[in-house]
C-alpha positions in Angstrom: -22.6 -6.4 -64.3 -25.2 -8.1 -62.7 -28.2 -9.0 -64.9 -31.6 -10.6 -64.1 -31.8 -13.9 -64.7 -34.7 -16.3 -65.3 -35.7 -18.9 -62.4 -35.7 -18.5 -58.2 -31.5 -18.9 -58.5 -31.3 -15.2 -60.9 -34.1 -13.8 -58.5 -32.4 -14.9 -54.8 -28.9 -13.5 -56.4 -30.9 -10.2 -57.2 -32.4 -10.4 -53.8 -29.2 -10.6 -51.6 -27.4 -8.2 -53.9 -30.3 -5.2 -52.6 -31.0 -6.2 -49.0 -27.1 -6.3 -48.8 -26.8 -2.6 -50.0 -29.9 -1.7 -47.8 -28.6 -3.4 -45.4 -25.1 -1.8 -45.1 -25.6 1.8 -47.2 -21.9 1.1 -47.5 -22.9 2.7 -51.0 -24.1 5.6 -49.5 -21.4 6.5 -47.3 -18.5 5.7 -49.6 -19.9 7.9 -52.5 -20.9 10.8 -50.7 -17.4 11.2 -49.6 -16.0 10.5 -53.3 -18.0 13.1 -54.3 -15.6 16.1 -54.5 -16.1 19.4 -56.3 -16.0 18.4 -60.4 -17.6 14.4 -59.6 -20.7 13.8 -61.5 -23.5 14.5 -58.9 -21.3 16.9 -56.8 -22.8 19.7 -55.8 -21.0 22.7 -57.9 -22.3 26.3 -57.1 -24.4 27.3 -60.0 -22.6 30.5 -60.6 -19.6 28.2 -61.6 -21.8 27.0 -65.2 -23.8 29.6 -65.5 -24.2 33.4 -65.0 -27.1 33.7 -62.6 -27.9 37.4 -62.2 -28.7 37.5 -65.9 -30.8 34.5 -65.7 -32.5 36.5 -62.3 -33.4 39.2 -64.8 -35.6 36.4 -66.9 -38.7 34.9 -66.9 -38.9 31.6 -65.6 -40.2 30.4 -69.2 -37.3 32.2 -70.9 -34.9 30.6 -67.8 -35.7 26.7 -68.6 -35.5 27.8 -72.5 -31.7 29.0 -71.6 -30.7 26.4 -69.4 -31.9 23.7 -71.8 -30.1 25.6 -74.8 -26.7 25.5 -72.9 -26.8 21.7 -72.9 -29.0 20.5 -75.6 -25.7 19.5 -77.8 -23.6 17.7 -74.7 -23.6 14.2 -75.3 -22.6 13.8 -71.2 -25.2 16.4 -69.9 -28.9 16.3 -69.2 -30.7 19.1 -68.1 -34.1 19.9 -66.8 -36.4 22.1 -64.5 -39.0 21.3 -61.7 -41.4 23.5 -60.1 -41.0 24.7 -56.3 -43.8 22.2 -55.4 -42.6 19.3 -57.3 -39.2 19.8 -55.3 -40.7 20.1 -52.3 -42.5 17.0 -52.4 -39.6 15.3 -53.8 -37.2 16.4 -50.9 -40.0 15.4 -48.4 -40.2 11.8 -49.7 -36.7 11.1 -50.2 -35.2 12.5 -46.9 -37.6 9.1 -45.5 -36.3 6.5 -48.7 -33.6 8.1 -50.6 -33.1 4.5 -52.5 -34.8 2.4 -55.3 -34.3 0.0 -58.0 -35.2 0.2 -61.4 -34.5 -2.1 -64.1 -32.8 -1.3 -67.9 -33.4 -3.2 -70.5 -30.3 -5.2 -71.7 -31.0 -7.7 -74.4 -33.0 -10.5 -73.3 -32.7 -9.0 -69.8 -32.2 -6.3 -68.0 -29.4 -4.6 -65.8 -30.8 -3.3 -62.5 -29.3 0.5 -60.7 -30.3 2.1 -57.8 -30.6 5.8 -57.5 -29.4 7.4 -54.3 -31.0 10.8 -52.9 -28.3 12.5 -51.0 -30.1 16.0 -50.2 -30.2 18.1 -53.4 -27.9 15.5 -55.3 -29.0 12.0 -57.1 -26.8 9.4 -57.6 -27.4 6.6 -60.0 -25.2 3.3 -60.0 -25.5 -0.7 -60.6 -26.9 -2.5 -57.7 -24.0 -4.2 -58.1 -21.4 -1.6 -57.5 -23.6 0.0 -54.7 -24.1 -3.7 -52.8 -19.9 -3.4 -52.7 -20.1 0.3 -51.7 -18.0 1.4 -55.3 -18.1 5.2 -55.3 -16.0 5.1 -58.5 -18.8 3.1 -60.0 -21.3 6.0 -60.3 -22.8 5.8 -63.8 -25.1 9.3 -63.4 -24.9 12.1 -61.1 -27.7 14.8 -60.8 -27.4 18.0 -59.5 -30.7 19.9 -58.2 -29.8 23.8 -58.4 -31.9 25.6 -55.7 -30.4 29.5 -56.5 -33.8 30.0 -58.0 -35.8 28.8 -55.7 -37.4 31.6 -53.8 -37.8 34.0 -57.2 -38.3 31.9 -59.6 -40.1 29.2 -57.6 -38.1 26.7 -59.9 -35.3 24.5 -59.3 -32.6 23.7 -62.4 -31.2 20.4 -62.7 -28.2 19.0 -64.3 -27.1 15.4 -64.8 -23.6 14.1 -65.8 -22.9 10.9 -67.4 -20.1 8.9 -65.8 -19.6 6.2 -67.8 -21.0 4.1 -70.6 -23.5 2.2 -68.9 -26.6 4.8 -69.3 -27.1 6.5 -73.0 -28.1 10.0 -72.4 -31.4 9.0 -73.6 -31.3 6.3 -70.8 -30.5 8.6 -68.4 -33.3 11.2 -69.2 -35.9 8.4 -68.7 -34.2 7.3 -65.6 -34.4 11.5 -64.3 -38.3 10.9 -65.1 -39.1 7.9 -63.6 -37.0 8.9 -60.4 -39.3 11.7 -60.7 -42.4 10.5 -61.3 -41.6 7.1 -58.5 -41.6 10.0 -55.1 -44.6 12.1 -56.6 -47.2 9.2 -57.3 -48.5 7.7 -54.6 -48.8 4.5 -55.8 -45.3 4.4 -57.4 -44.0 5.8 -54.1 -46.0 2.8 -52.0 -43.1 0.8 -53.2 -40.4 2.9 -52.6 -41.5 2.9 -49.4 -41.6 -0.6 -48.7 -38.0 -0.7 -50.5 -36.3 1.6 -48.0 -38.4 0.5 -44.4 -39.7 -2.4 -45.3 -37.1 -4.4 -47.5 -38.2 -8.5 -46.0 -41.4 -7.5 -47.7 -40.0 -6.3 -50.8 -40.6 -9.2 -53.2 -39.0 -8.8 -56.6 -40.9 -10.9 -58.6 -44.0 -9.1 -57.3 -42.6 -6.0 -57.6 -41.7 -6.7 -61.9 -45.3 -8.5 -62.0 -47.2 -5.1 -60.6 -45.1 -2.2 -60.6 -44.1 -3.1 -64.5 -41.0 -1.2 -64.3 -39.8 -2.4 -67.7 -42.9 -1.1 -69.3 -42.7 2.4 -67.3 -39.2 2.7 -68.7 -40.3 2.2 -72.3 -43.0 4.6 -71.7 -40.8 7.0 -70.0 -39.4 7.5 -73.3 -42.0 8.8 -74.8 
């Protein structure tokens, strides 16, 4: 796995390993056609988890209290809810830069992922794994159900855990920040940069004023 490491020779390995996978999206390609029906991140009709004219009949309150309830207990699932205007928004930024980085704590360090937005699908995965295109790698796969859109003016999500890289609690806080990194502006000035920009994306800049480590602790909150 590949870990930050203190000094220039940890930051220039970190550095190759992300302008490599930008440069390429050899990740991109090579997971999307992994992805088959049952992968973690694949897009499964709705109707195959859940019984949606019942949850048409609902309120949108009693809808995210339902969906929540059916996976509150699954050690591999997370699931959530987003308003029609937070998934617009969300769609519109990502179609432009559909990648990011985010460090996790790991010890003394940290072990970096990227998240992938691949229309109404995220992927998460080591940078690592996505520099050498490793579909099989995928640590997190969200799904962004859009059955409800129009009536409910709500979107259901639901993310599978891969492997053992992310703890579900990890994973929640990495939902949010992926969240939280297309809607604020500022957050999403260096996305930007990350995805059209990348020679100007400095790392060492980016952990000195983005504070990701911090905005992962408080994520958890």
């Amino acid at each position: 796995m590949l870990r930050a490491a203190s000094g220039s020779g940890g930051n220039a390995r970190v550095v190759g390993a992300w302008r490599g996978c930008l440069a390429s999206r050899r990740a991109s390609s090579s997971a999307r056609e992994a992805l088959s029906p049952g992968t973690p991140g694949a897009l499964t009709k709705l109707g195959d988890i859940a019984h949606v004219p019942l949850l048409m009949k609902e309120s949108p309150v009693r809808v995210r209290e339902i969906w929540l309830e059916k996976f509150q207990d699954d050690a591999s699932e997370v699931a959530g809810t987003m308003a029609k205007e937070e998934y617009d928004a969300i769609s519109g930024n990502a179609g432009a830069c559909p990648m990011f980085l985010f460090p996790v704590p790991r010890g003394d360090g940290y072990l970096n992922f990227v998240w992938q937005v691949q229309g109404d699908r995220i992927l998460y995965q080591t940078l690592e794994s996505a520099q050498r295109g490793g579909a099989a790698d995928i640590d997190l796969g969200v799904a962004m159900f859009t059955d409800l859109l129009d009536s409910h003016q709500m979107v259901l999500l639901k993310g599978t855990l891969q492997s053992g890289r992310l703890s579900r609690e990890e994973a929640a806080r990495a939902i949010r920040l992926t969240r939280e990194s297309y809607l604020d502006p500022a957050r999403f000035s260096w996305v930007k940069r990350f995805n059209l920009q990348p020679r100007e994306f400095d790392y060492e800049e980016f952990l000195a004023e983005f504070k990701p480590l911090e905005r992962w602790h408080a994520a958890g909150g």
